[in-house]
C-alpha positions as CSV (number, residue, x, y, z in Angstrom):
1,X,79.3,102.7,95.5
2,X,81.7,102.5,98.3
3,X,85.3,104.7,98.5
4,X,87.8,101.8,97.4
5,X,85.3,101.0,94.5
6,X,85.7,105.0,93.4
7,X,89.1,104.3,94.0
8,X,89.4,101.9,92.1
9,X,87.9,103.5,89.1
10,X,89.8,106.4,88.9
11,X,93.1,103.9,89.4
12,X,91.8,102.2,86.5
13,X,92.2,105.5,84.2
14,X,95.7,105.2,84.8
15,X,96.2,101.6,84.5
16,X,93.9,102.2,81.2
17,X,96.9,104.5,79.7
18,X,100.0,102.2,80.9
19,X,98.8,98.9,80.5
20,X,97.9,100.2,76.5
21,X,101.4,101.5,76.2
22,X,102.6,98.4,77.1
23,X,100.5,96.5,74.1
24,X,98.3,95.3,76.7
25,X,94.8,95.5,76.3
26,X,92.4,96.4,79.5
27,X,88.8,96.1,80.9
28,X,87.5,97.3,84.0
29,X,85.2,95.2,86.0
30,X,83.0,95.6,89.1
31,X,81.6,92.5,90.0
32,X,83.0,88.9,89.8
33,X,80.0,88.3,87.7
34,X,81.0,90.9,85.1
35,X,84.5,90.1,85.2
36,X,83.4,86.3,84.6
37,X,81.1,87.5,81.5
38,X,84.0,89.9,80.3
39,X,86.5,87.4,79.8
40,X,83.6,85.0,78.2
41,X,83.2,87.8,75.5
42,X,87.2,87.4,74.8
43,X,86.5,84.1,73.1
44,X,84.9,83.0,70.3
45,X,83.5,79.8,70.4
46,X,84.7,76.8,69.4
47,X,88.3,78.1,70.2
48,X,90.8,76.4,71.9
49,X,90.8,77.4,75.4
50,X,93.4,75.9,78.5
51,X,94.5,77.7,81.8
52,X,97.1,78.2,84.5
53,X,96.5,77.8,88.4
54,X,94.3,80.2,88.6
55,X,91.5,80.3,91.8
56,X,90.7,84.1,90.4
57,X,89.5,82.1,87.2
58,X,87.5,79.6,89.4
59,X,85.6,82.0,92.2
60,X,84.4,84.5,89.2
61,X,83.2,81.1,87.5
62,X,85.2,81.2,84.3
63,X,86.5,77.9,84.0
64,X,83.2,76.2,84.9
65,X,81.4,78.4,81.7
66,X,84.2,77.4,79.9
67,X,83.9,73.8,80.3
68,X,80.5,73.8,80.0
69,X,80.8,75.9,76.7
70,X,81.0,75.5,73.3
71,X,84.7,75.3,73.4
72,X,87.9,73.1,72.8
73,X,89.0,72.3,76.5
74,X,92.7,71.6,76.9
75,X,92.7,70.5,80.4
76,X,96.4,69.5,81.5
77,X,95.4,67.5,84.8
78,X,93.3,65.0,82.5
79,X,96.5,63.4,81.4
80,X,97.0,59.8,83.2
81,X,100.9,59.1,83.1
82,X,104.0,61.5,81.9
83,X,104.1,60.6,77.9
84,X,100.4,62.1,77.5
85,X,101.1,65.3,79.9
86,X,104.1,65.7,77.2
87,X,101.5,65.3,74.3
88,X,98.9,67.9,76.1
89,X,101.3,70.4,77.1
90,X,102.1,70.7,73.1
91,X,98.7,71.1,72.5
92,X,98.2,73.6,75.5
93,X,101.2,76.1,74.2
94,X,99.5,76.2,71.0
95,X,96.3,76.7,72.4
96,X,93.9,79.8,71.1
97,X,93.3,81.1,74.6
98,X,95.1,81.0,78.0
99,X,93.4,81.8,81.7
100,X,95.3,82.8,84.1
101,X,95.5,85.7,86.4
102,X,98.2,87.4,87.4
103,X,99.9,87.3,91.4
104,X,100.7,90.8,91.3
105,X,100.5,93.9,88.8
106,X,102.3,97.1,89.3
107,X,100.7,100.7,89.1
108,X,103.1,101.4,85.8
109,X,101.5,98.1,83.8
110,X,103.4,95.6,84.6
111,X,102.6,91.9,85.5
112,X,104.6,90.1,87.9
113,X,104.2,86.2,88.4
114,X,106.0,83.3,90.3
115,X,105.6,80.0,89.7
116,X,106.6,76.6,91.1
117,X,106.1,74.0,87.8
118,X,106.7,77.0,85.6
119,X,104.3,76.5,83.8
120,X,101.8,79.0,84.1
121,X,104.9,81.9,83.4
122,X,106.1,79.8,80.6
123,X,102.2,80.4,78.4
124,X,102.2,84.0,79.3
125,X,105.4,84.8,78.0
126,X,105.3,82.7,74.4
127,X,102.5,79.7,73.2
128,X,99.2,80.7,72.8
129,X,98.0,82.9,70.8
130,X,96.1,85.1,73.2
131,X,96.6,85.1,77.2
132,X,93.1,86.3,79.3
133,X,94.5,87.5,82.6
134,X,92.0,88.4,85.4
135,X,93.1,90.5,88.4
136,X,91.4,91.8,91.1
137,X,92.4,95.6,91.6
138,X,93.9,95.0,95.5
139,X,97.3,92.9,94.0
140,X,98.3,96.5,92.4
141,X,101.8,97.5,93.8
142,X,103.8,100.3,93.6
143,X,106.9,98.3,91.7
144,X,108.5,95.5,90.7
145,X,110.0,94.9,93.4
146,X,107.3,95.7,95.7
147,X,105.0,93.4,93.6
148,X,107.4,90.8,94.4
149,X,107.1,91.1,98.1
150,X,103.4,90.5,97.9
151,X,103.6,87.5,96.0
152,X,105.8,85.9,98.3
153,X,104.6,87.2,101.9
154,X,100.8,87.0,100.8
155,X,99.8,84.7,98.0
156,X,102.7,81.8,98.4
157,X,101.9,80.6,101.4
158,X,97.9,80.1,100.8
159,X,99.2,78.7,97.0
160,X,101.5,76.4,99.1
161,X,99.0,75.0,100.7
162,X,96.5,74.8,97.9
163,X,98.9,72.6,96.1
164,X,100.0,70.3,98.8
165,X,103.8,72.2,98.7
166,X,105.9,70.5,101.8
167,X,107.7,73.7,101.9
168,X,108.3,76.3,105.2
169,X,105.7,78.8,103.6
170,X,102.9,76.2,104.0
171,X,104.0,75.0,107.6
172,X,104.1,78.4,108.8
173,X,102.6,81.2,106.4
174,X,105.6,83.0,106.1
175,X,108.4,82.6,103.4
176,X,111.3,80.7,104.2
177,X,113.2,82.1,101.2
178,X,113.6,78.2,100.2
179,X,114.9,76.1,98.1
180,X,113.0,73.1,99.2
181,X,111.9,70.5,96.6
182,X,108.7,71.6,96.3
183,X,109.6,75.2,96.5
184,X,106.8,77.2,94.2
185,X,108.7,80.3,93.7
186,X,111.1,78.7,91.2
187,X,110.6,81.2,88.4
188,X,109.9,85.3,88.3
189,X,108.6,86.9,85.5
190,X,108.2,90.5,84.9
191,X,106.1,91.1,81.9
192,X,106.9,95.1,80.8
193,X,105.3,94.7,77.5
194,X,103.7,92.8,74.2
195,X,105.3,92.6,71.9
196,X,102.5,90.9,70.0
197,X,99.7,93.8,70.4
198,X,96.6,92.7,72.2
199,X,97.7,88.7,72.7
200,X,97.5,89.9,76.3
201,X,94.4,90.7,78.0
202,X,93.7,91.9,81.6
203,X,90.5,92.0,83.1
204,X,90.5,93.9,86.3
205,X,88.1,93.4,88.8
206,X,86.9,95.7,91.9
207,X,85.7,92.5,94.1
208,X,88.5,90.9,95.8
209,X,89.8,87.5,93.8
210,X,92.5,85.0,94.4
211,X,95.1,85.3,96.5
């Protein structure tokens, strides 16, 4: 086991204790592979199960067990014109399960996400009826505010370009602060605590995932 995975662990212990305070439930993972099979053993089949952007969810393999599972599949690209992403997203905020992951968490158990369409922040604050977020253990930060700095200055600019954004982040691969019209830091959210106990769940994960 190398020294950042022993780090990790003992990290974890902490995280255990503020994240639970918080009325957030917590797993530890070390592997992709057992973070992918963790969040499988979240959800029952036959639920209803949609996600967020999430390339954490896609290079541990979630989403592609979950399509090919024994599940309802809300997928909210599959709509073909505005009047049936309308009809989906209803269906999506009343969804069983959401996917996402998380851009940034701090050290006191706190989740800190930007979004450009808003709709990934939207689900994990209030919709479905349980959120699955899986986070690999290098986006902890010190604070809010610190969490907020590696959003922008590390994981906008790749998001940028994985979504096509025209914006000065995904010409250069440094935030422009902008307000351009495909800007993707429209919305922060700081989530300090559930108030539902347990709708949130974060898997952690000691391999490096996501942005």
């Amino acid at each position: 086991m190398s020294y950042i995975e022993q780090s990790y662990q003992k990290a974890f212990t902490t995280l255990q204790k503020k994240f639970t305070k918080r009325g957030m439930e917590v797993y530890y993972c070390a592997t992709k592979e057992d973070a992918k099979n963790q969040v499988l053993s979240l959800i029952p089949e036959g639920a209803s199960v949609t996600w967020g952007g999430s390339e954490s969810m896609v290079e541990a393999g979630v989403r592609d067990a979950v399509c090919s599972g024994n599940y309802t599949v809300i997928d909210r690209k599959s709509a073909s014109n505005p009047a049936e992403a309308r009809e989906l997203y209803g269906r999506i905020v009343c969804a069983d399960y959401f996917l996402t992951s998380t851009n940034a968490f701090t050290k006191d158990g706190e989740l800190v996400n930007i979004d450009g369409a808003s709709n990934r922040v939207a689900c994990i604050a209030h919709g479905p009826a349980n959120v699955i977020v899986l986070a690999s253990m290098d986006k902890m930060c010190t604070s809010v505010d610190d969490a907020v700095k590696r959003v922008r200055t590390l994981a906008a600019p790749p998001n940028a370009l994985r979504v096509g954004a025209d914006t000065p982040c995904a010409q250069t691969g440094i935030c422009g602060d902008c307000v351009s019209p495909d800007c993707i830091c429209c919305q922060i959210l700081v989530t300090r605590f559930s108030r539902v106990p347990g709708r949130i769940k974060v898997v952690f994960c000691a391999e490096k995932l996501g942005f």
